[in-house]
Every structure is written in C-alpha cells, then in structure tokens.
N, C-alpha and C positions, 0 to 999 in steps of 0.2 A: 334587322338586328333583334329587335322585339319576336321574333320568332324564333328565330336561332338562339336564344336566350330559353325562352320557353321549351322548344324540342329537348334541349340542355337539362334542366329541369324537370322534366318527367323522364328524361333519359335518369335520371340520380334519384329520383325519388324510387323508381323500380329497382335501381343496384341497392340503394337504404332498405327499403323492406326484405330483396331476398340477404343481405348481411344480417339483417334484424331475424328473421325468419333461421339463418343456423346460431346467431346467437342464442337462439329460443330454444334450440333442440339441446345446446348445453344441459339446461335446467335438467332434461328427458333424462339423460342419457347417462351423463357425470356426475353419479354419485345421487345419493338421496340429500338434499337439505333440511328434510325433517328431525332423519337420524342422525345427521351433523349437528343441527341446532340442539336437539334434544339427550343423543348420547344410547346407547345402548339400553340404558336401563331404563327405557323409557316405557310408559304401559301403550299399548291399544288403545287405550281412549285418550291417551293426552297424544300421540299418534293423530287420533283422528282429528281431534280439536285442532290440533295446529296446520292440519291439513286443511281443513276447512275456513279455516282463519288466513292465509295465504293464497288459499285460491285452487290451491291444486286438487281441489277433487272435482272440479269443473271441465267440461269436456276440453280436446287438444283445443281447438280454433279456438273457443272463448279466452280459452289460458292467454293464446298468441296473439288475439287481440288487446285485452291490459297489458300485454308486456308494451305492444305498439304504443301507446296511448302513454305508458309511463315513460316508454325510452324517449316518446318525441316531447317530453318535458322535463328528460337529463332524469330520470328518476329511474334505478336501477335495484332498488330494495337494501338491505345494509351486508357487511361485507359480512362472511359467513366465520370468518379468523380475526379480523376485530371490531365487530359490531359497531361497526360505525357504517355512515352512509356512506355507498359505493361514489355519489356524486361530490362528496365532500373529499373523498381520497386522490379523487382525480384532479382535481380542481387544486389540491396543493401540491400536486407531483406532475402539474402540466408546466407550470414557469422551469421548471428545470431541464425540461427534454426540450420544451421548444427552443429553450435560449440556445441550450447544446446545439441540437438541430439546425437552428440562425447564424453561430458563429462556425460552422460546419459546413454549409453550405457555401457562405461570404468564403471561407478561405478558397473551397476547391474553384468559386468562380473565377475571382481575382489572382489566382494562382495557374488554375488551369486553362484558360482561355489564353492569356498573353503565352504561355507555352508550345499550345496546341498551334495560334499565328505564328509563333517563330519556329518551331518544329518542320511547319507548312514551308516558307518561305526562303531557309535556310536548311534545305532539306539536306543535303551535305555535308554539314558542318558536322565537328564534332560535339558539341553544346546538342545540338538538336539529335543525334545516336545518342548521349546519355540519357537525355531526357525520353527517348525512347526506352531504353534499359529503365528506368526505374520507374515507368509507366506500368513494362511488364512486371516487375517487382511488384507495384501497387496493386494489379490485378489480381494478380497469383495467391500473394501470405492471405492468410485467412483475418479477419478483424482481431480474433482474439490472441493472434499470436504480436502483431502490431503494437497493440495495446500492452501486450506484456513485454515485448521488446523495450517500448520506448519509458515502460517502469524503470525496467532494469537498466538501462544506462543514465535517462537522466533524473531517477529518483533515488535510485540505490548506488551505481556508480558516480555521477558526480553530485547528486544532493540538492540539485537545483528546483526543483518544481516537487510538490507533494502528489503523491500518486492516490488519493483517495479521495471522495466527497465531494459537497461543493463549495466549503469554505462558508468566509463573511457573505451574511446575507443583507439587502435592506428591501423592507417592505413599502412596497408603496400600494397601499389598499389591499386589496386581497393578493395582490401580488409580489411574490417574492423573486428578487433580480441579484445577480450576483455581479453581474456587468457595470456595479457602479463603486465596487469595493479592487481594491489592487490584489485582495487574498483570493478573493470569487473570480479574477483573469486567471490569477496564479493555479487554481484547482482546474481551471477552465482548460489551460492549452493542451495537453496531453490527450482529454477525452476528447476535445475537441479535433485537434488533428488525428485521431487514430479513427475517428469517423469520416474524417473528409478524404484520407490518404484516396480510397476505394474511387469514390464521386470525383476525386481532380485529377485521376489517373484516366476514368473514365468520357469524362468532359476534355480532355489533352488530346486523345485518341479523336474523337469526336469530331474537336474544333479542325486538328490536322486535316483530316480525311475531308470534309465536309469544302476546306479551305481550297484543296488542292481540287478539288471536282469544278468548283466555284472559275477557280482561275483557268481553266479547260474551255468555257463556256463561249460563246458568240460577241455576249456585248462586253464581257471584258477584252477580248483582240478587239473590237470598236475602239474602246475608251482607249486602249494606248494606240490605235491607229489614230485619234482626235491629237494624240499628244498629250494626254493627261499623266502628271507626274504615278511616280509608283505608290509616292503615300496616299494618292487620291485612290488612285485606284483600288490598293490592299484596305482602306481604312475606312475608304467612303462608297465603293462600293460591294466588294468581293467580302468584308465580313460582316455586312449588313445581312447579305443574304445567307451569309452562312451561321447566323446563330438563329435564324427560323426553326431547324431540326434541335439545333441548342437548347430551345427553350422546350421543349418538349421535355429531351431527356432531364431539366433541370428540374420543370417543374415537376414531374415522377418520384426523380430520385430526393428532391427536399419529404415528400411525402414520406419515401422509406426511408429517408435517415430521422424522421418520427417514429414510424413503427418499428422500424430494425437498428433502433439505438439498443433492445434488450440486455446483445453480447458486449459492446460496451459499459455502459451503465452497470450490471452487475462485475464486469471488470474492474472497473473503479470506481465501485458501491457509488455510484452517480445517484441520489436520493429522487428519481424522474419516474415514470409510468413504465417505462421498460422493466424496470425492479421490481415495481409493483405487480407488476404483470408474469414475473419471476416467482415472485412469493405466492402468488396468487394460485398458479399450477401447481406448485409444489405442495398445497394445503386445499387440492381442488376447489378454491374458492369460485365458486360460479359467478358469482352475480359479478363480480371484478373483471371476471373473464371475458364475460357476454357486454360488459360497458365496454369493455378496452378496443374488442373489435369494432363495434360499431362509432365507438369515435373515430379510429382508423378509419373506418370506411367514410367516416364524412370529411373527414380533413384531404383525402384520394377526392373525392368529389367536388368540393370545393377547387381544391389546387388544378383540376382538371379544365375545371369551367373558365377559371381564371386563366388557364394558359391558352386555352381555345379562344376566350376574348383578345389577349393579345398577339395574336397571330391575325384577326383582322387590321391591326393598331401597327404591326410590321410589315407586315407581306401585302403592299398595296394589289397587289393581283388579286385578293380574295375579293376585297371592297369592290373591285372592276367584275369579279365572278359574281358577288351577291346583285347589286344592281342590275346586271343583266338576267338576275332570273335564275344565273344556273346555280 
C-alpha cells in the first residue's frame, strides 16, 4: 500500500507542475501586467522598474521557477482588477462552491443510485421508462438552460425559492456556510439541483447498466442456486460490485461540479470561484486565472488518489492482486 500511495504521488506531483507549467504561460501570453498595473501612460523607466521589481525581466525558467515555489505556498501575487491577494479571493469564494458542489453531489447520489437499482430490476415497468425519459432529458438540456428553466417556474411563476445569491450566511472562523441558516438552504436548492440534474442522470444510466452486467455474472446464478433471497442477492451482493465503476465516475464528476460550477454560479450570481473565475477572464485577470487552475488541478488529484484508495477498501480482489505481487 505504501507504494501504491507513493507511485500515486509522484504520479500528481508530475500532473501539478505540468498544470503549474501552463498556468505560468498565462503570465507569457495574456496580456502585459505591467501595462495593466501601470496604464498606458506609463514611461520606459517606470516600465522597467516594475519589471524589474516583479521579476519579469529574468530569464523564462527562473521566472517558472518562483512561480513554483510561490504556487506551492498558495501564493499567487495580487489580483490584477482588485488588488487584493489572489490567495485571499479564493479562499472566500471556496465555502460557497464547495458546499454547492457537496450538496450537489449528495443529491445526484442519493437520488440517482436507488433509481439506476430500480431502473435495473424493474426494467419493464413503467416508473423505470420514465425514469429513462428524463435521464435523457438530463443529458441532453445544457446546464444553462436548466438553470434558467427552474428560475422561471419556480422563482418567477410560482415565487417560491429566490433565484439569486447565497442568502444568510454564518461564519464559523474563516469559514463562511450557508448550510446552517433556512435562507442559505432556500438560495441553495435551485443552484444546487441544476448542477446535479447532469451527475444523477449520469450515475442513474451508470448504476442501471453496471447492475444489469452484474446480475448476468456466474456467482450471482450460484447465490440464487444456494437459495439466497432476491434482497440478498440485489443488495448484498450484485450492488456492491456494482458501485466499484460508480465510484470512479463519482469521484470525477464531484471534482467537475468544482471546476464546472462557472455556468451555474454566474446563472445565479452564486458568489463561488466559478464567478470569480468569470470575472477574472473577462478583465484578463492573470494571476486569478493561473490560481484557479491549479487548485483544480489539485483538488482532480486529490479526489483521484482518494478514489484509488477506496477501491482497495471495496473490491477485495485488488487486496488479493496486491498481496500476490501482481
């Protein structure tokens, strides 16, 4: 395990630098931030001075080396549209996409998993063709039109849920949560189900297919040749093994409903690092841009290692493969 952890590990540290490495080609390529900082009317010598003072008249590698060195201590220089630290912006617009992203996630699992078993099992039925029908629904609308659907009937037609922001907040240390206020659920479900519709359509399809391959298999005709009931068999073992590919695509797709909350969030101005990350392009804010990736990239890394670990913790086979060497 201590090796597989390790391989793991310098497998991410290599994806981190080359993410760090086109974060860095930003700075190159997007725009001057001298003559952003400074303005048109700036002379040649306060040009150079600030060029000199930042770093940038130093060759390419050196440059890409402080960048390394400051990205791997959160430090990204200040934002180029309001001079504030890049690290300090994110760090108040992280509680609000992660939570989105958490209660996003929880829905499509809890939602789409018992779906996808009864889709599976009751393939026939009418309940399980709906649930087909509005799986392809979920795949198909694009997020932004979701999200603007579910405005318009239940913000503007019937008045019930506010369609913008994220409401009451409460702080607990540097952390702001919305999840503990009735106004911050209230700002919550909308954004929150127009992000998950995608992920519990996607995980429904998933769990079905996966289910039905499962119950095809060898030792599930064993277990009901032993005589073991049907809820043993669908519950205890045919979707045990069928949420092994599960967690893969779960652990992925929580990663991109972080990154790819953008189209939500600027839907309904969700105050989260997608916005920021919105605003950021829009005023070629570099240094916002080049932090924003590379947290992605580490939170993809993270979530990665994490779901590789618990695929030894579920699929005893692996554990039986490691031990043996292979």
């Amino acid at each position: 395990m201590g090796a597989f952890i390790l391989r793991r590990l310098l497998q991410a540290i290599v994806v981190m630098v080359s993410v760090g490495f086109i974060a860095f080609l930003l700075f190159q390529y997007v725009g001057d931030p001298v003559l952003i900082l400074l303005g048109q009317d700036a002379t040649p010598d306060q040009i150079r001075q600030l060029r000199a003072d930042l770093g940038l008249d130093q060759p390419f590698f050196v440059q890409f080396w402080h960048f390394l060195l400051n990205a791997v201590q959160g430090e990204f220089g200040l934002s180029l549209r309001q001079g504030a630290k890049v690290s300090r912006l994110l760090g108040e617009r992280f509680p609000a996409t992660f939570e989105l992203a958490l209660v996003a996630a929880a829905l499509a699992l809890l939602i789409g998993i018992p779906m996808g078993v009864y889709a599976a099992l009751r393939r026939g039925s009418f309940l399980s063709q709906v649930f087909m029908t509005v799986s392809l629904l979920g795949v198909s609308l694009p997020t932004f039109l979701i999200g603007i659907l579910l405005i318009l009937i239940f913000s503007v037609w019937l008045g019930w849920l506010p369609s913008f922001g994220r409401g009451e907040t409460v702080r607990i240390g540097w952390w702001s949560s919305g999840l503990f206020t009735l106004d911050g659920w209230l700002h919550m479900i909308l954004p929150a189900l127009t992000l998950a519709i995608f992920q519990l359509t996607l995980i429904m399809r998933l769990v079905r297919a996966e289910m039905l391959e499962v119950l095809r298999t060898d030792y599930i005709k064993f277990a009901r040749a032993r005589g073991l009931t049907d809820r043993a068999i669908h519950f205890g073992h045919a979707l045990k093994n069928t949420l092994v590919p599960v967690m893969t695509i779960t652990g992925l797709q929580l990663g991109g409903l972080i990154a790819f909350a953008i189209i939500t969030e600027t839907v309904f101005q969700w105050p989260g690092m997608g916005l920021l990350f919105i605003q950021a392009v829009t005023f070629a804010d570099v240094p916002v841009m080049a932090a924003y990736l590379c947290l992605i990239a580490l939170i993809f890394v993270v979530i990665n290692l994490v779901v590789d670990l618990l695929y030894v913790v579920v699929d005893p086979r692996l554990r039986v493969a490691k031990a043996a060497g292979h």
